[in-house]
N, C-alpha and C positions, 0 to 999 in steps of 0.2 A: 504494500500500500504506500503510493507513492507522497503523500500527505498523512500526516497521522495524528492528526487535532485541528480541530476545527474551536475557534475562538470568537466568542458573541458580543457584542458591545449596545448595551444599550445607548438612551441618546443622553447626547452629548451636549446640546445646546451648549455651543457655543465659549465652552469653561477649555481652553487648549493646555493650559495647565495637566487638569486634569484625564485629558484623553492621552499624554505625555505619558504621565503615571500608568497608566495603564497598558499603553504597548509597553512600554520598556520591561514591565513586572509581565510580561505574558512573555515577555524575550518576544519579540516582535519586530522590536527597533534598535538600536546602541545606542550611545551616549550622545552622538550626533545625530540621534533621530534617523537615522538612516535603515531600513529596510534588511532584518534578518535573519527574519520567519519562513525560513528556506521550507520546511515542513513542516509550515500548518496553513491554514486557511482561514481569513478573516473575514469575521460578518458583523457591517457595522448597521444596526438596525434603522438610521432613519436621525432626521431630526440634528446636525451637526450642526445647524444653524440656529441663529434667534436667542434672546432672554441671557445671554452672555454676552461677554463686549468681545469675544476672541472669533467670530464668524470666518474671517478672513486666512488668519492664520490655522485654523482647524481645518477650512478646503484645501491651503496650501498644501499642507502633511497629508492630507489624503490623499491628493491626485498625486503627490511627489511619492509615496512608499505603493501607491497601484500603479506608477510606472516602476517603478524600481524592483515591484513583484515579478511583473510580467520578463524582466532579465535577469533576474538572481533565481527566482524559485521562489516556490508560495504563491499564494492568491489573496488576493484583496476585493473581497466584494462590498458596494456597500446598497444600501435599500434606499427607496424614497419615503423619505415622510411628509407628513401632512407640513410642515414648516417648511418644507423646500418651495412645498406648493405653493405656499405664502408668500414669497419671494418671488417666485417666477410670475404672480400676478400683480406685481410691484407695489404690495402691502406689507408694510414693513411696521407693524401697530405692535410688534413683539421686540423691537430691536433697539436696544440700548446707543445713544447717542454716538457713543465713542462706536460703536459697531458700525455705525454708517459715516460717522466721521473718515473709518478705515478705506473706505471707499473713495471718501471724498466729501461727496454730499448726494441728499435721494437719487437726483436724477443719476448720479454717476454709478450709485448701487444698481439702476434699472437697469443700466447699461451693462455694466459687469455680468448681471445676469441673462443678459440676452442671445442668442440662439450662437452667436459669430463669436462668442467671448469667453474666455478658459473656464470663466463659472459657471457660465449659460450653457455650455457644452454639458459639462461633469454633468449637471443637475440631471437637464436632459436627455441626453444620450446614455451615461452610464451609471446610474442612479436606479436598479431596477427595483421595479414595485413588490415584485415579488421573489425570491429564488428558491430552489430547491438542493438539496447537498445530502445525499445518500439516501436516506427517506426521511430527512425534516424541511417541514413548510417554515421559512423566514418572511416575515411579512411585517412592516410599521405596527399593524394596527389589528390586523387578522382580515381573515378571508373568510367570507360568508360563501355559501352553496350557490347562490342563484350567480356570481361572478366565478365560483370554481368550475361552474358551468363550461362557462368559455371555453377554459385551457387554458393555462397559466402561457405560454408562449402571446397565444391571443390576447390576452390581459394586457400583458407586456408590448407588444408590438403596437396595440389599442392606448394605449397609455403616451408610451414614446412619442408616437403621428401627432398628439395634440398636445403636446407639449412642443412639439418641433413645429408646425404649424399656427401654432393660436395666440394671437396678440394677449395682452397682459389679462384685459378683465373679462374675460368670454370661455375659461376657464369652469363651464356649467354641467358636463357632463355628469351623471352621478356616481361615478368612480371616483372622479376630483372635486365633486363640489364641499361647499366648506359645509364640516360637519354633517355629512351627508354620512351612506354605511358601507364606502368603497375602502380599500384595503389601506389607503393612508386614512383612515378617519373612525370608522367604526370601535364602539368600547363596549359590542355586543359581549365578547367572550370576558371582558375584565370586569365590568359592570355590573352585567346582570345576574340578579340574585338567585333566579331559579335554575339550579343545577341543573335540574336534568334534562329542561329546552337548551341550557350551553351546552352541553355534554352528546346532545338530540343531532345536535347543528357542529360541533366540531367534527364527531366523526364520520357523516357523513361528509361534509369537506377531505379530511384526510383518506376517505375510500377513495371519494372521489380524483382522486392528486398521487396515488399511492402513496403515501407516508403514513407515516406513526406519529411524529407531534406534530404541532407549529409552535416556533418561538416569536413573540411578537413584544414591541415598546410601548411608547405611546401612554398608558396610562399607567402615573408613579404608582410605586409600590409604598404604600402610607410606612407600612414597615422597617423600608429601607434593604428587602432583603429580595432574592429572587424565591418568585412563588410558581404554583404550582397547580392544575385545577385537570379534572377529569382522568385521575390515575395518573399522574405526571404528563397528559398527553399535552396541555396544554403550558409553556412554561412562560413566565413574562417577567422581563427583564431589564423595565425601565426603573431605576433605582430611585431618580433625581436628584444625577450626579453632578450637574454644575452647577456652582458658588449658589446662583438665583433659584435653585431648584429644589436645593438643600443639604447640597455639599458632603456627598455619601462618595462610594466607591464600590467597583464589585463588578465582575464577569462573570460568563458561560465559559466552561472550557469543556469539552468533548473529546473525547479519547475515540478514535474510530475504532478501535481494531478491537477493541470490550464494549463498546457504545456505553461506558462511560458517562455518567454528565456530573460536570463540578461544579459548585457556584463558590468561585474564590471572590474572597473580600479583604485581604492583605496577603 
């Protein structure tokens, strides 16, 4: 097996500090932040942007250690979230001054983000909504049945075209709309209290997808801990790790070759 752990990061909003700490202690990165998770695989769930002042410099280290993956060894995936979306519809009602100061000023942040431009790209193009990695579903937010429908390739290919295509505020579709129950937005599986419609509704998703869990972000864990719902199938892994979120710590880490799952927190 040519990778042998796969490592999960919930979101990060924007704390670069923090996401720092985090690869380095997963061995991910050295001391130079530089890319050296020859055998593992990263899955960063969503949400890198917004409610921290570090936006800029957290896309930076991302798109810098997924190219340096793609020529050392290892993988770098990361997910969309519902905050990217925010951004790409040039609503920025989450973003700390000094965060867009980083830019410039608004207009220059729209810019940045826009289709021709290193961040406009990342978001768009390689920002998937969804992935899959052996038989676990990654997803922001989770994946309802009636979008597992599709095919997750469909989903994704559906996703990418109107994000590459669609000026700032037209952004309506119900996959993307705000607070809608598309896969960057829904808080069906963390939310809702009735077990056994969550539990009804996850695994027919996961039949449906062939997998065994989904890991998803998106809604903190009040706890501070990674939790756990529907016989561990469902695992969720938004801590609310940056400074504005409540300044915790703590990863997924997955052992392939025992399917293993850790939840390290120092």
């Amino acid at each position: 097996m040519k990778y042998k752990r796969i490592i999960a990061v919930g979101d990060i909003h924007g704390d670069y500090n923090k996401l720092v700490k985090i690869l380095t202690n997963a061995k991910l990165i050295d001391h130079k932040k530089n890319w050296i998770g020859k055998d593992s695989i990263l899955v960063q769930i969503g949400d890198l942007v917004d409610r921290g002042g570090d936006t800029k410099d957290v896309l930076d280290l991302m798109i810098k250690i997924k190219e340096q993956a793609k020529r050392k060894g290892g993988i770098v995936n990361v997910v969309l979230g519902n905050h990217e979306i925010y951004n790409l519809e040039g609503m920025f009602r989450y973003s700390f001054l000094k965060d867009i100061m980083a830019f410039g000023n608004i207009k220059d942040r729209q810019e940045a983000f826009s289709i021709n431009k290193k961040y406009g790209k990342f978001l768009r193009k390689e920002m998937e909504p969804v992935i899959i990695l052996d038989d676990i579903l990654f997803t922001h937010a989770g994946l309802l049945s009636k979008y597992a429908e599709l095919g997750i390739d469909n989903i994704n290919k559906k996703i990418h075209d109107i994000l590459i295509d669609a000026p700032y505020d037209v952004l309506m579709d119900p996959m993307l709309k705000d607070d809608g129950d598309g896969p960057m937005w829904t808080r069906y599986y963390t939310m809702n209290d009735d077990e056994k419609a969550v539990c009804d509704e996850l695994s027919k998703v996961l039949q449906m997808t062939n997998t065994t869990r989904m890991v998803v972000g998106h809604t903190i864990q009040e706890n501070g801990k990674i939790n756990t719902r529907c016989d561990n199938k469902l695992i969720a892994i938004d801590l609310g790790m940056s400074k504005s979120c409540g300044d915790r710590y703590g990863y997924l880490e997955i052992k392939r070759d025992n399917n293993e799952f850790w939840a390290i927190y120092n």
